[in-house]
N, CA, C and O atoms as a Tinker XYZ file with bonds, in Angstrom:
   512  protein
     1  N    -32.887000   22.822000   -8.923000    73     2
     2  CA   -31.454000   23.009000   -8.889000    64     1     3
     3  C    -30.909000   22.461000   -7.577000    63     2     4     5
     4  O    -31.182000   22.984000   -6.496000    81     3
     5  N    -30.213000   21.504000   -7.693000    73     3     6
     6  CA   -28.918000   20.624000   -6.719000    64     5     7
     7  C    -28.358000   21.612000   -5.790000    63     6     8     9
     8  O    -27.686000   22.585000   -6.133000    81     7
     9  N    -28.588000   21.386000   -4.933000    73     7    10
    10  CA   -27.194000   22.300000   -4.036000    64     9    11
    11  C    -26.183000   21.243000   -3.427000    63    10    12    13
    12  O    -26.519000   20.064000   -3.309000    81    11
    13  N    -24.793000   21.751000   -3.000000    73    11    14
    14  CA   -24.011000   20.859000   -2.980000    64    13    15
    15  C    -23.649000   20.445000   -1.478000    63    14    16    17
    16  O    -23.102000   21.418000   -0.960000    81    15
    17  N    -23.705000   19.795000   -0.926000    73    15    18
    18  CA   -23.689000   19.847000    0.964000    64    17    19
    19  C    -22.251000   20.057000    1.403000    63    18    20    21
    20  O    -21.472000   19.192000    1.003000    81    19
    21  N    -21.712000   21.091000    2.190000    73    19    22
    22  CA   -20.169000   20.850000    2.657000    64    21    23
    23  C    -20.280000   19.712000    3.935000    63    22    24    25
    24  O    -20.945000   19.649000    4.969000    81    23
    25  N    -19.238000   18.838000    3.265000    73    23    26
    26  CA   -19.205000   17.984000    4.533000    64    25    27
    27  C    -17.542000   18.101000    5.003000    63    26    28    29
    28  O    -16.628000   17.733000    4.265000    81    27
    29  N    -17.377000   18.580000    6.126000    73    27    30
    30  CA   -15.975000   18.328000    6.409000    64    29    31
    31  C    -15.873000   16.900000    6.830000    63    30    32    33
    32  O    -16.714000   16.138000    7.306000    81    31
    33  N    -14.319000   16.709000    6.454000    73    31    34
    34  CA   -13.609000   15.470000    7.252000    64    33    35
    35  C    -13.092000   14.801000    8.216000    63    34    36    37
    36  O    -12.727000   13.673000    8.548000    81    35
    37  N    -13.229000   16.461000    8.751000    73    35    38
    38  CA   -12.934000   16.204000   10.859000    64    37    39
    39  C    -13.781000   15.612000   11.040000    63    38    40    41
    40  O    -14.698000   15.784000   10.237000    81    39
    41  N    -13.991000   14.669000   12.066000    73    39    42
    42  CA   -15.247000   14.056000   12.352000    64    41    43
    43  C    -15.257000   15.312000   13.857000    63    42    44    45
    44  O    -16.197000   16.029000   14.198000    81    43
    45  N    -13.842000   15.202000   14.509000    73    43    46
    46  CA   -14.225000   15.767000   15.820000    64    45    47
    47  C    -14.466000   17.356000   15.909000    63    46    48    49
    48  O    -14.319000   18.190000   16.802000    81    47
    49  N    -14.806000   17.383000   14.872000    73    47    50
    50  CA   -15.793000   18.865000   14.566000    64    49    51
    51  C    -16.951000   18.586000   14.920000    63    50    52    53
    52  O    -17.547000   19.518000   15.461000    81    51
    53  N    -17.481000   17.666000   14.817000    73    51    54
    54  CA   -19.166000   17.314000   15.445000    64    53    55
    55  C    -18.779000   17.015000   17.341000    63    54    56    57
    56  O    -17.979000   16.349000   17.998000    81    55
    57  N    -19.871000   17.941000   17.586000    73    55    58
    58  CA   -19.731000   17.798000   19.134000    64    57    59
    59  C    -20.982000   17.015000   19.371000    63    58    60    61
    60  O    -21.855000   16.628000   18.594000    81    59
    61  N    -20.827000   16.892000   20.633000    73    59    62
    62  CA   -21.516000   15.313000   20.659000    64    61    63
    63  C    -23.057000   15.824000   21.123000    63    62    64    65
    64  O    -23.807000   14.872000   21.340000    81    63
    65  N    -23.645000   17.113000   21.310000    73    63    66
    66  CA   -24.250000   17.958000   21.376000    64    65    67
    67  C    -25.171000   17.818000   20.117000    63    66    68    69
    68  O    -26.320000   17.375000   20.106000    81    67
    69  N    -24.636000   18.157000   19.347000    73    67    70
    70  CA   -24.939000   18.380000   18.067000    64    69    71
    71  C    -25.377000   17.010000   17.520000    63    70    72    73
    72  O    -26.222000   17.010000   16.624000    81    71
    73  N    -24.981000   16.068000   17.884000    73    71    74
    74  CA   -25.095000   14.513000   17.284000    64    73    75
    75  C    -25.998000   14.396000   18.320000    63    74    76    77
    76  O    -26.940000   14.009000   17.628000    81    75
    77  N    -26.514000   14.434000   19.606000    73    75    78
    78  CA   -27.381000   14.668000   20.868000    64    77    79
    79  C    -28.691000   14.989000   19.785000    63    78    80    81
    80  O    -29.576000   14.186000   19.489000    81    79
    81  N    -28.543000   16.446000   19.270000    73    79    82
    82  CA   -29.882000   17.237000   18.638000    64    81    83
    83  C    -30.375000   16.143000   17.365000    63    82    84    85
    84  O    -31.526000   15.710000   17.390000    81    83
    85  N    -29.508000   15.772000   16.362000    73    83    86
    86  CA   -29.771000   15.338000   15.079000    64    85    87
    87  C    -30.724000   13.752000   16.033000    63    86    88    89
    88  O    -31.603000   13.212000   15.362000    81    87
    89  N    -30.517000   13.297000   17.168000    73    87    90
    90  CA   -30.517000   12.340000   17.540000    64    89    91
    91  C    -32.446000   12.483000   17.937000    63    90    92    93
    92  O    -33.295000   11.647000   17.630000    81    91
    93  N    -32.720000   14.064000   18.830000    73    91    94
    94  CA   -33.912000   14.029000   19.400000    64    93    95
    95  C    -34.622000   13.962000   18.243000    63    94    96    97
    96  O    -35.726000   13.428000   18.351000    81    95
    97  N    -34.153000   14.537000   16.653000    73    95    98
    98  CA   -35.205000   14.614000   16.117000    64    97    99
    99  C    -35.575000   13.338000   15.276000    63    98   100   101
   100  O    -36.726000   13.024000   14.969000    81    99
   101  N    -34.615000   12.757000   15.000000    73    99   102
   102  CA   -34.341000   12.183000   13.761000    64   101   103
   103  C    -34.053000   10.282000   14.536000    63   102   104   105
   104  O    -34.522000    9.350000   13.882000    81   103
   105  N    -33.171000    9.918000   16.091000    73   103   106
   106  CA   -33.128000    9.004000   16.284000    64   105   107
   107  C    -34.328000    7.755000   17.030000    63   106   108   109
   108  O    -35.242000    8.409000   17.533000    81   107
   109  N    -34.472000    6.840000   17.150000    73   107   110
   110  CA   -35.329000    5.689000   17.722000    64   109   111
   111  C    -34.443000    4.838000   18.515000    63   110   112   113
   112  O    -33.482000    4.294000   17.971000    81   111
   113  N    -34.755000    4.639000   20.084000    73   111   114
   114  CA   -34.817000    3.850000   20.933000    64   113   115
   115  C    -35.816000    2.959000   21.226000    63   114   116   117
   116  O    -36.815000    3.184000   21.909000    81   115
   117  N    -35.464000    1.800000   20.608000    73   115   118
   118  CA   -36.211000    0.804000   20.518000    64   117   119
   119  C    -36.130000   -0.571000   21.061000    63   118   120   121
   120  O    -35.081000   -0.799000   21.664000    81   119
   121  N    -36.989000   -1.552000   20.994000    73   119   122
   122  CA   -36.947000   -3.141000   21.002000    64   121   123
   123  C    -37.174000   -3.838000   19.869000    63   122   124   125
   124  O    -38.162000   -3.511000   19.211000    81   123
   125  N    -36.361000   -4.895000   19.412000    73   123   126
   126  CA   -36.992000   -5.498000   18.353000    64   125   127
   127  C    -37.571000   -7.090000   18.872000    63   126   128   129
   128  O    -37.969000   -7.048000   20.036000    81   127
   129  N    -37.635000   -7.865000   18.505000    73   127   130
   130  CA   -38.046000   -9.042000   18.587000    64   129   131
   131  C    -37.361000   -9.857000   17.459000    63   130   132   133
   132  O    -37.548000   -9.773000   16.246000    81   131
   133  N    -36.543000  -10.645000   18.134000    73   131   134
   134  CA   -35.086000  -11.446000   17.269000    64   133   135
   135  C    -34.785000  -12.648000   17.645000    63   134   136   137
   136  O    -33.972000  -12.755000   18.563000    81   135
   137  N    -35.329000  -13.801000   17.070000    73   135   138
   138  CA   -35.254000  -15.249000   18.064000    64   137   139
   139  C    -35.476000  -15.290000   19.272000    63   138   140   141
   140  O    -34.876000  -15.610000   20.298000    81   139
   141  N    -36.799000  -14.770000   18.873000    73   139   142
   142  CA   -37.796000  -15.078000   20.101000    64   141   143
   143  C    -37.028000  -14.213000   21.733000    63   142   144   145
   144  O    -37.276000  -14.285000   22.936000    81   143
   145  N    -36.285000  -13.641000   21.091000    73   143   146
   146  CA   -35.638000  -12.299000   22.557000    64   145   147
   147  C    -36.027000  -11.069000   22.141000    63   146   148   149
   148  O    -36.293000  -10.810000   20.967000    81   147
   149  N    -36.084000  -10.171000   23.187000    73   147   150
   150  CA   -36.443000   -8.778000   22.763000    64   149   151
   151  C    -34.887000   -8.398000   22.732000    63   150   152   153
   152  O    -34.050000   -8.794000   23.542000    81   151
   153  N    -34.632000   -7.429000   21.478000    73   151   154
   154  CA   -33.088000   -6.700000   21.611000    64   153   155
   155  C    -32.741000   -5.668000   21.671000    63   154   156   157
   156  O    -32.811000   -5.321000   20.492000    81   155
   157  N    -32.423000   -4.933000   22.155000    73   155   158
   158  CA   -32.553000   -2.845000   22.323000    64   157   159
   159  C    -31.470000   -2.839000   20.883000    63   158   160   161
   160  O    -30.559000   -3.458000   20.333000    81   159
   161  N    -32.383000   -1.595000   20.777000    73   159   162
   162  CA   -31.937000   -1.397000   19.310000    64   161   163
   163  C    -31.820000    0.583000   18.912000    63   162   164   165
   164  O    -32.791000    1.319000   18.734000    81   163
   165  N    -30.696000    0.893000   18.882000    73   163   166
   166  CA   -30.477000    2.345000   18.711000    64   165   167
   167  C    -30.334000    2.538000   17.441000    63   166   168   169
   168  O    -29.279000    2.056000   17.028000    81   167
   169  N    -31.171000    3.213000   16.395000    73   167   170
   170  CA   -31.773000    3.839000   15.063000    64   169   171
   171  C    -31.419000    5.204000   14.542000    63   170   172   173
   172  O    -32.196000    5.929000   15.163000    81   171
   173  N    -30.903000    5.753000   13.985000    73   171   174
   174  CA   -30.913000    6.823000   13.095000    64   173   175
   175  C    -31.058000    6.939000   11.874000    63   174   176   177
   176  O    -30.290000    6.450000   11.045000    81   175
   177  N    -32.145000    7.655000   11.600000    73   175   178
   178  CA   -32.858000    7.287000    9.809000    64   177   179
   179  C    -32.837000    8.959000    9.693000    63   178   180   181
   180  O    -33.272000    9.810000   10.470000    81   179
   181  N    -31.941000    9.115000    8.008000    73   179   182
   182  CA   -32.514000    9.981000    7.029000    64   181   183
   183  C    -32.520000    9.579000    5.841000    63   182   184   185
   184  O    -32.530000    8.449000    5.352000    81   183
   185  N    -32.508000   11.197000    5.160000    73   183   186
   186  CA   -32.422000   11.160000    3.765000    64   185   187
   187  C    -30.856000   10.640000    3.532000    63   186   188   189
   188  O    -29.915000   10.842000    4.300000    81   187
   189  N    -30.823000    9.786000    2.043000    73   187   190
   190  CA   -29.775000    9.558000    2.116000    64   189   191
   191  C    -29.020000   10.725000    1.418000    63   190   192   193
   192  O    -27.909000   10.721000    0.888000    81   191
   193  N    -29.810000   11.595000    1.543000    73   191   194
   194  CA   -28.217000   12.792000    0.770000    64   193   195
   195  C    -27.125000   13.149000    2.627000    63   194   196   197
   196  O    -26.132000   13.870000    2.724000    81   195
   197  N    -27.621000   12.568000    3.464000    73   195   198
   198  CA   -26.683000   12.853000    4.637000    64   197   199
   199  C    -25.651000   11.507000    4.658000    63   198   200   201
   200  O    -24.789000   11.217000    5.487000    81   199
   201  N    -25.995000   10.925000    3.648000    73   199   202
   202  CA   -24.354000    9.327000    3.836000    64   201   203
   203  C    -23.708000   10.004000    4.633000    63   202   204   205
   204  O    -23.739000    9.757000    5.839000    81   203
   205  N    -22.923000   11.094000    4.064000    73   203   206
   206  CA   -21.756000   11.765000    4.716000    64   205   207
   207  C    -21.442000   11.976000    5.901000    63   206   208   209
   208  O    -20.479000   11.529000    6.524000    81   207
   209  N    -22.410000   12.798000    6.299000    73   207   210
   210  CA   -22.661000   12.717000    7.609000    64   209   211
   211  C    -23.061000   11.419000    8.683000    63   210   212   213
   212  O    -22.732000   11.519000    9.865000    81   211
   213  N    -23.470000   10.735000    8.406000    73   211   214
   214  CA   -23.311000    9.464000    8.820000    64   213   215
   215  C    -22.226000    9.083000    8.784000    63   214   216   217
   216  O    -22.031000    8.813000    9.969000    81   215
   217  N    -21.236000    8.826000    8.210000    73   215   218
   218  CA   -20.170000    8.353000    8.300000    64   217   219
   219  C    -19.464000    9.390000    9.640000    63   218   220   221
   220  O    -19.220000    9.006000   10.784000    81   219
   221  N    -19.280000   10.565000    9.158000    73   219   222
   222  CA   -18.887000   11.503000   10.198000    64   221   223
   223  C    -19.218000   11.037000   11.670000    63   222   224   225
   224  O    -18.373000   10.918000   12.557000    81   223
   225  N    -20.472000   10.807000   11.791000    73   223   226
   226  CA   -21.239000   10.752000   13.313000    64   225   227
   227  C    -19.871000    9.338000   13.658000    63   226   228   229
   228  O    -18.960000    9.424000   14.483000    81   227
   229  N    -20.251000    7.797000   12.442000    73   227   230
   230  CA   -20.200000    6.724000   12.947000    64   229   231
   231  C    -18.078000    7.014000   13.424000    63   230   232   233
   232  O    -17.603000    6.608000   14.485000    81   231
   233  N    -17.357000    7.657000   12.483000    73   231   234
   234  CA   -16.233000    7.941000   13.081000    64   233   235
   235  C    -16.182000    8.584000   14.210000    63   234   236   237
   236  O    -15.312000    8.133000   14.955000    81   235
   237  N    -16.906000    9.659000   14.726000    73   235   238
   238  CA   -16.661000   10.281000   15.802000    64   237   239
   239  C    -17.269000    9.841000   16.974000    63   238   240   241
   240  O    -17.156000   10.496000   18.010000    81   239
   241  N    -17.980000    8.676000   16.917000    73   239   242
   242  CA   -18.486000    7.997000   18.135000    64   241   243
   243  C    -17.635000    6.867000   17.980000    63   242   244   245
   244  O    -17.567000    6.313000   19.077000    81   243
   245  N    -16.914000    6.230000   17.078000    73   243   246
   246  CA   -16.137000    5.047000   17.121000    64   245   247
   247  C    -17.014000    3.902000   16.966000    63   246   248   249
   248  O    -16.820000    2.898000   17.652000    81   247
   249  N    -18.076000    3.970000   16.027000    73   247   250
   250  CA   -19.428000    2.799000   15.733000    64   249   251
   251  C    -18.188000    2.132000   14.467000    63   250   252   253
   252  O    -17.137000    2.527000   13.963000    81   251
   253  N    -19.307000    0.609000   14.350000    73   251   254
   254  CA   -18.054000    0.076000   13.438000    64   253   255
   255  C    -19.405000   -0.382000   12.439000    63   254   256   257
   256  O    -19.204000   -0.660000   11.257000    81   255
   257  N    -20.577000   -0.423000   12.942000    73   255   258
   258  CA   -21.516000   -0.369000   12.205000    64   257   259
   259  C    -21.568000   -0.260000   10.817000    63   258   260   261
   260  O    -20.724000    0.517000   10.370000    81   259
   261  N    -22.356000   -0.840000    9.920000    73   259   262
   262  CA   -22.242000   -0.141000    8.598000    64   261   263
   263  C    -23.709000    0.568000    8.575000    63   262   264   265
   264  O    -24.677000    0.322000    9.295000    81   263
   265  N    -23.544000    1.764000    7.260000    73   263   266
   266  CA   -24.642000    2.804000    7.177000    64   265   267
   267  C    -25.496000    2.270000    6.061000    63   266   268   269
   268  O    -25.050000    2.697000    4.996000    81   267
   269  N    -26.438000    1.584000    5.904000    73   267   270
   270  CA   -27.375000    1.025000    5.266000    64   269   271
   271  C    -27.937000    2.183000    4.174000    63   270   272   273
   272  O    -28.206000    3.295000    4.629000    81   271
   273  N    -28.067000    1.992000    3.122000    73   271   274
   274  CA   -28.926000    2.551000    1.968000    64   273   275
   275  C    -30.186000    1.459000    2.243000    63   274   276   277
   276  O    -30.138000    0.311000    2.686000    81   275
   277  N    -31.463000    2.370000    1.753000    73   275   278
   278  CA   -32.304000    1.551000    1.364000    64   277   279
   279  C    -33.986000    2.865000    0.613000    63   278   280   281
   280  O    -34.220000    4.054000    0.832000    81   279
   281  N    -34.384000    2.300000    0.155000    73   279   282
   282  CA   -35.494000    3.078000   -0.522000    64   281   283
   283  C    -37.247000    2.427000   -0.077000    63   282   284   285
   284  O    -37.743000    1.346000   -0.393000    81   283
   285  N    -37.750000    3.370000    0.609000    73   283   286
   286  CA   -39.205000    2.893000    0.533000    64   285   287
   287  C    -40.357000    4.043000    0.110000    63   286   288   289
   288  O    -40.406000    5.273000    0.101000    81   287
   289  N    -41.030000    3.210000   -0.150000    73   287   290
   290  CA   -42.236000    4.477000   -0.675000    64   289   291
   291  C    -41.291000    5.759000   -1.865000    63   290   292   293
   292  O    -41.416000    6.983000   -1.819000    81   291
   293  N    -40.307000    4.878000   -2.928000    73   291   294
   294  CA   -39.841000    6.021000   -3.484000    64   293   295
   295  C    -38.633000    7.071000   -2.881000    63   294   296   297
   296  O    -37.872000    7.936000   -3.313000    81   295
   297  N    -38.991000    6.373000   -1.530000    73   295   298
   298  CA   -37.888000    7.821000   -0.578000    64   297   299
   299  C    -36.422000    7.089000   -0.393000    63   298   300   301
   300  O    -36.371000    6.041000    0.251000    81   299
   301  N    -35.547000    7.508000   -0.817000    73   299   302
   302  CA   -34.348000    7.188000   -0.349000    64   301   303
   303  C    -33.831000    7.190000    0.914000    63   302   304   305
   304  O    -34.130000    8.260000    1.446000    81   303
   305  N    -33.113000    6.402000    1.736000    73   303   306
   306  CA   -32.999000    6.761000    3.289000    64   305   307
   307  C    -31.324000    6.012000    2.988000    63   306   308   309
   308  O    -30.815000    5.571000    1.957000    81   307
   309  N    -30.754000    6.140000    4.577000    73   307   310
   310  CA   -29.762000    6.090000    4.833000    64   309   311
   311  C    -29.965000    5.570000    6.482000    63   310   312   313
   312  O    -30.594000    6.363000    7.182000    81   311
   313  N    -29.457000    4.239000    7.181000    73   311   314
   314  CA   -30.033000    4.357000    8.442000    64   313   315
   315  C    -28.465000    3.460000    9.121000    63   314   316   317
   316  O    -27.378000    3.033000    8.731000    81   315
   317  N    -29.076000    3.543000   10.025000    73   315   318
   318  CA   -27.623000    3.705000   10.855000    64   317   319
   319  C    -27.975000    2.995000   12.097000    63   318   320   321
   320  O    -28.243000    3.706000   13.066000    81   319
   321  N    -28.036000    1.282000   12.282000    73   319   322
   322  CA   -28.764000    0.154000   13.448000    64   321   323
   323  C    -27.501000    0.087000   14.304000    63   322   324   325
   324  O    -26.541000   -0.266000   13.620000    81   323
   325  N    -27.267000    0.261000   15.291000    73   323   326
   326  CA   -26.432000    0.272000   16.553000    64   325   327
   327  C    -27.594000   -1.185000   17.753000    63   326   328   329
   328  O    -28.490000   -0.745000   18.474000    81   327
   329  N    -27.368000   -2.393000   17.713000    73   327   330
   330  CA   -27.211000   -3.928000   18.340000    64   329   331
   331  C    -26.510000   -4.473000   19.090000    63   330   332   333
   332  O    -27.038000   -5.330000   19.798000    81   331
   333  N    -25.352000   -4.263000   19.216000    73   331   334
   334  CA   -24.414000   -4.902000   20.024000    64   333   335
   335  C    -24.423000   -4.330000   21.124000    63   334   336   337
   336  O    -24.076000   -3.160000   20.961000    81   335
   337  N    -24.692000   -4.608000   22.394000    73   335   338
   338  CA   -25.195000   -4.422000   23.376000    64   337   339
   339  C    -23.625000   -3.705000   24.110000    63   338   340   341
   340  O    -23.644000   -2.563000   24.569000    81   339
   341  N    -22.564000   -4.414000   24.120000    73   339   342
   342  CA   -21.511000   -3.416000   24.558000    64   341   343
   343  C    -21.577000   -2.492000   23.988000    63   342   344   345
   344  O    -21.365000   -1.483000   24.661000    81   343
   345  N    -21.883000   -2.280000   22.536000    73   343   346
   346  CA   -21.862000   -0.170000   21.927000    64   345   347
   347  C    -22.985000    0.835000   22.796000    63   346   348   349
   348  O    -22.932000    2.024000   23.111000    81   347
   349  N    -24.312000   -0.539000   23.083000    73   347   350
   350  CA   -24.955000    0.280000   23.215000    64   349   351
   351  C    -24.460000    0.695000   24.582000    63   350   352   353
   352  O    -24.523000    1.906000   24.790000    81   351
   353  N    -23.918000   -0.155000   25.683000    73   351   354
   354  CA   -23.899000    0.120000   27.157000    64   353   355
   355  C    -22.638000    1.168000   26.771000    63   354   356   357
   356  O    -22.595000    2.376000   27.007000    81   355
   357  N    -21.970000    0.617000   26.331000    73   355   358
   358  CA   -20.445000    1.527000   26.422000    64   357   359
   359  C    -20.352000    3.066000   25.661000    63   358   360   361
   360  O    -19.691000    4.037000   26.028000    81   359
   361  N    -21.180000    2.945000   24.569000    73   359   362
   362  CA   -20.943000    4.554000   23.968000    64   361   363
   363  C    -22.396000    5.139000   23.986000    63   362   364   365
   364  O    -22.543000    6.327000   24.274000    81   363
   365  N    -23.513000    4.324000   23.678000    73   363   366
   366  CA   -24.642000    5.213000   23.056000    64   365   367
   367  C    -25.120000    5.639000   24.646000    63   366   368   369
   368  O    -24.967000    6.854000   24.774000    81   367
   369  N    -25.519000    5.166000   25.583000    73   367   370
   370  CA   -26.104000    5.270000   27.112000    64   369   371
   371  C    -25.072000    6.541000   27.524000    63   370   372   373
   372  O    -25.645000    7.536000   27.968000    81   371
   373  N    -23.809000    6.590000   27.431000    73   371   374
   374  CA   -23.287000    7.321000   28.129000    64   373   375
   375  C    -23.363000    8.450000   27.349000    63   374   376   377
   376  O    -23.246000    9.554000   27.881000    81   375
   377  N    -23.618000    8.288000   25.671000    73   375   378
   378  CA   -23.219000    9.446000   25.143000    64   377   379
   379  C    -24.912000   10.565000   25.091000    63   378   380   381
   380  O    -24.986000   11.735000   24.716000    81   379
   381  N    -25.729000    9.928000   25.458000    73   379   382
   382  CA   -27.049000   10.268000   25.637000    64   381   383
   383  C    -27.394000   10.581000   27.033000    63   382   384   385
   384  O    -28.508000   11.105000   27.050000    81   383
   385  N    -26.938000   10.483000   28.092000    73   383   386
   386  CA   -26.782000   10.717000   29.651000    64   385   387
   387  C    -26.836000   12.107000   29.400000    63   386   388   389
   388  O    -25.883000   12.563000   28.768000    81   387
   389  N    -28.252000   13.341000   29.952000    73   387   390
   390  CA   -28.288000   14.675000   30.271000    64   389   391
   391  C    -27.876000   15.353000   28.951000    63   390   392   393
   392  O    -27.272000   16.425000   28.954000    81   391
   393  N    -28.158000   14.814000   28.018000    73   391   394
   394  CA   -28.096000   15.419000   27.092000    64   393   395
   395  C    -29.551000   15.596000   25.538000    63   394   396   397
   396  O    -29.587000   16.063000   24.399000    81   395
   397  N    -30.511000   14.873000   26.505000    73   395   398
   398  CA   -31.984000   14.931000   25.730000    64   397   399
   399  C    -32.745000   15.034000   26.296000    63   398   400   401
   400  O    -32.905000   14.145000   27.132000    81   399
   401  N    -33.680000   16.093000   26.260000    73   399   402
   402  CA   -34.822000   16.486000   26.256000    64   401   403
   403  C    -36.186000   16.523000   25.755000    63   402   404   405
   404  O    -36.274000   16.263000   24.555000    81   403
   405  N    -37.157000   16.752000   26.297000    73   403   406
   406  CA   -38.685000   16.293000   26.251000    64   405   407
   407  C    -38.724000   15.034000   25.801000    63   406   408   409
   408  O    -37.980000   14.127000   26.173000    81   407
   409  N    -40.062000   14.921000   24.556000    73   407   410
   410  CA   -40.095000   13.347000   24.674000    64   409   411
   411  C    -38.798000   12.356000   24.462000    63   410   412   413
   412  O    -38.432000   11.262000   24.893000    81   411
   413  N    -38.440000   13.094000   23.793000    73   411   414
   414  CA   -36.882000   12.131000   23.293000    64   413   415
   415  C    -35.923000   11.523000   24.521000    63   414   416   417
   416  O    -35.205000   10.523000   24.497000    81   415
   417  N    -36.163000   12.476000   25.603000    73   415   418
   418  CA   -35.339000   12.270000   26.895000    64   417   419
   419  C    -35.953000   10.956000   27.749000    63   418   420   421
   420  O    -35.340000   10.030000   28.281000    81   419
   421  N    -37.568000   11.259000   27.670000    73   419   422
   422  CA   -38.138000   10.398000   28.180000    64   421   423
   423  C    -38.428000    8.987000   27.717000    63   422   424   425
   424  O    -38.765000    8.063000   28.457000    81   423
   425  N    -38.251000    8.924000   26.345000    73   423   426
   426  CA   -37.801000    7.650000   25.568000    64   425   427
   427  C    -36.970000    7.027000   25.679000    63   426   428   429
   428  O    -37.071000    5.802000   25.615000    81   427
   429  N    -35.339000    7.934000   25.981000    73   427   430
   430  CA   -34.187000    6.910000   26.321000    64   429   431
   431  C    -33.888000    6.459000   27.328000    63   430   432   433
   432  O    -33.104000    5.585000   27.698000    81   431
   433  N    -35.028000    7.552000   28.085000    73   431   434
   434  CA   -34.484000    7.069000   29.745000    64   433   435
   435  C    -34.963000    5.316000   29.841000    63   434   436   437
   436  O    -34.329000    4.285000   30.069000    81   435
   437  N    -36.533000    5.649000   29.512000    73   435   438
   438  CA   -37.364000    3.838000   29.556000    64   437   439
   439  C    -36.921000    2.905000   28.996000    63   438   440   441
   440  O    -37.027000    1.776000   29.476000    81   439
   441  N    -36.024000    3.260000   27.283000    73   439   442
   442  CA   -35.230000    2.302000   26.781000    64   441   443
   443  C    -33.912000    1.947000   27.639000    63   442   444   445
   444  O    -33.424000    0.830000   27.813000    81   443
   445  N    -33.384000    3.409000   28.216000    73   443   446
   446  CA   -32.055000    2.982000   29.344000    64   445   447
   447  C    -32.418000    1.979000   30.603000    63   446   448   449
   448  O    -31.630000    1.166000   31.087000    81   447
   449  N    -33.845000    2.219000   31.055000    73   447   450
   450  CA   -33.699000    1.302000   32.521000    64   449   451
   451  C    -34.449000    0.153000   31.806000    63   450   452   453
   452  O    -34.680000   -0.937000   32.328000    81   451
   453  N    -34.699000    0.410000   30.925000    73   451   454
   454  CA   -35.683000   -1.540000   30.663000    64   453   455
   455  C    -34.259000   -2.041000   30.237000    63   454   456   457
   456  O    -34.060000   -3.167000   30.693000    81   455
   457  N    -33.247000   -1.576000   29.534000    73   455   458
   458  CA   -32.058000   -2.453000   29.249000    64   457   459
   459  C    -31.212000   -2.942000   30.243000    63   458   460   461
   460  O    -30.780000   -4.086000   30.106000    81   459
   461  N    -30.828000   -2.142000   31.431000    73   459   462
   462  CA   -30.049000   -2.292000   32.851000    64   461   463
   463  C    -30.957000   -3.343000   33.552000    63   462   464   465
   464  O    -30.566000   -4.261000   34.273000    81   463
   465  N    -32.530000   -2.977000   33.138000    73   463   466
   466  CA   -33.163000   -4.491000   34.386000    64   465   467
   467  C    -33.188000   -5.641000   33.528000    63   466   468   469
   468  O    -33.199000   -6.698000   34.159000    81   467
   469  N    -33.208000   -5.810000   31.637000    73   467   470
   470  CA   -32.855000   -7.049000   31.300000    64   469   471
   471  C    -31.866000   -7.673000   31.438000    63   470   472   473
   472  O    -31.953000   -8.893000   31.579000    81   471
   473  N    -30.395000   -6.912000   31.442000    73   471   474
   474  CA   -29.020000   -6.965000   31.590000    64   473   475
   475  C    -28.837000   -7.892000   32.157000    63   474   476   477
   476  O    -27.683000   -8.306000   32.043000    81   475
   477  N    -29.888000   -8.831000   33.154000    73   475   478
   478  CA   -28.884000   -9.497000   33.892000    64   477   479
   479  C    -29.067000  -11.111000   33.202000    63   478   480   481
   480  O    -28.311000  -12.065000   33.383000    81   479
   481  N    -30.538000  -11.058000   32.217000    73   479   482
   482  CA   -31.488000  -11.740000   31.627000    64   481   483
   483  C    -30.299000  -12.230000   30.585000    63   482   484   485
   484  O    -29.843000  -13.363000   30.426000    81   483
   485  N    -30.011000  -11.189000   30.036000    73   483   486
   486  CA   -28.957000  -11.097000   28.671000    64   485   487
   487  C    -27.874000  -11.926000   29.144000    63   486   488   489
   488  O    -27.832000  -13.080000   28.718000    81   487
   489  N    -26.979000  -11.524000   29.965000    73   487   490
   490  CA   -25.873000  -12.505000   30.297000    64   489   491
   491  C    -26.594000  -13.669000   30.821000    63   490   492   493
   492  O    -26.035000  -14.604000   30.249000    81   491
   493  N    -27.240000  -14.019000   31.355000    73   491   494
   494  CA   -27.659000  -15.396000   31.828000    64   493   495
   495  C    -28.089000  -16.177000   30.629000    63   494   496   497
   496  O    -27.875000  -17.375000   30.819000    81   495
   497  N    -28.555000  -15.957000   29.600000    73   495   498
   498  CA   -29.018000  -16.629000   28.124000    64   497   499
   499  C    -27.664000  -16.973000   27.707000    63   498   500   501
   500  O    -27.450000  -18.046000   27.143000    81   499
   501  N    -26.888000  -16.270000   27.908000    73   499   502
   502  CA   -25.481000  -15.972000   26.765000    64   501   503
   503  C    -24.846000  -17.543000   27.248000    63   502   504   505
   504  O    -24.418000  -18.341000   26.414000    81   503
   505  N    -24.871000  -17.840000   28.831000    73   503   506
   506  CA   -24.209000  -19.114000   29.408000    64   505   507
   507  C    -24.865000  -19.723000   29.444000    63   506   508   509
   508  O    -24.241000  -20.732000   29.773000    81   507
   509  N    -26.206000  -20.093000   29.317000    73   507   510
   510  CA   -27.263000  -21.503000   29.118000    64   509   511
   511  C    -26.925000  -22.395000   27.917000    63   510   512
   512  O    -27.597000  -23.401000   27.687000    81   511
């Protein structure tokens, strides 16, 4: 038996706390490898019965992102790729600043300073 999820429509009912927690358990600070550059890459994967909530998060952080469906192994997911390097410097870094703990804290920190010491790598490619 289905249960039905309440999703409100405020987005700024989600405190950024709360999007902080869904983040230690559930988000990835990463690198990918993308024409031959490494690219920091901020991840949030669930089930896709949370669309909703995804959308919620991506309004209340101001992401313009779209929320990906996709199915593997049978499992339905819902994921949510944040790339553009101004979102990431401008909303995701600041919105993650003292607000994660244990390993998760220690993950964004290494993804935060390996991105500030490529930073300067990044703009110098951009004008070659």
């Amino acid at each position: 038996m289905g249960t039905s999820l309440d999703y409100t429509t405020d987005s700024d009912s989600l405190s950024l706390d709360f999007i902080a927690g869904l983040i230690a358990g559930e988000g990835t600070f990463m690198w990918i490898n993308q024409n031959g550059q490494e690219v920091p890459v901020f991840q949030l994967k669930m089930h896709a019965d949370e669309k909703p909530l995804f959308e919620l998060i991506k309004k209340r952080l101001g992401l313009k992102e779209k929320v990906h469906e996709y199915t593997h192994q049978n499992r339905h997911y819902v994921l949510l790729l944040v790339r553009k390097r101004s979102v990431i410097e401008n909303v995701i870094i600041p919105l993650f600043e003292g607000r994660l703990f244990g390993t998760k804290k220690g993950q964004f920190e290494r993804w935060r300073d390996i991105y500030f010491q490529k930073k300067l790598s990044f703009i110098y490619n951009q004008h070659t």
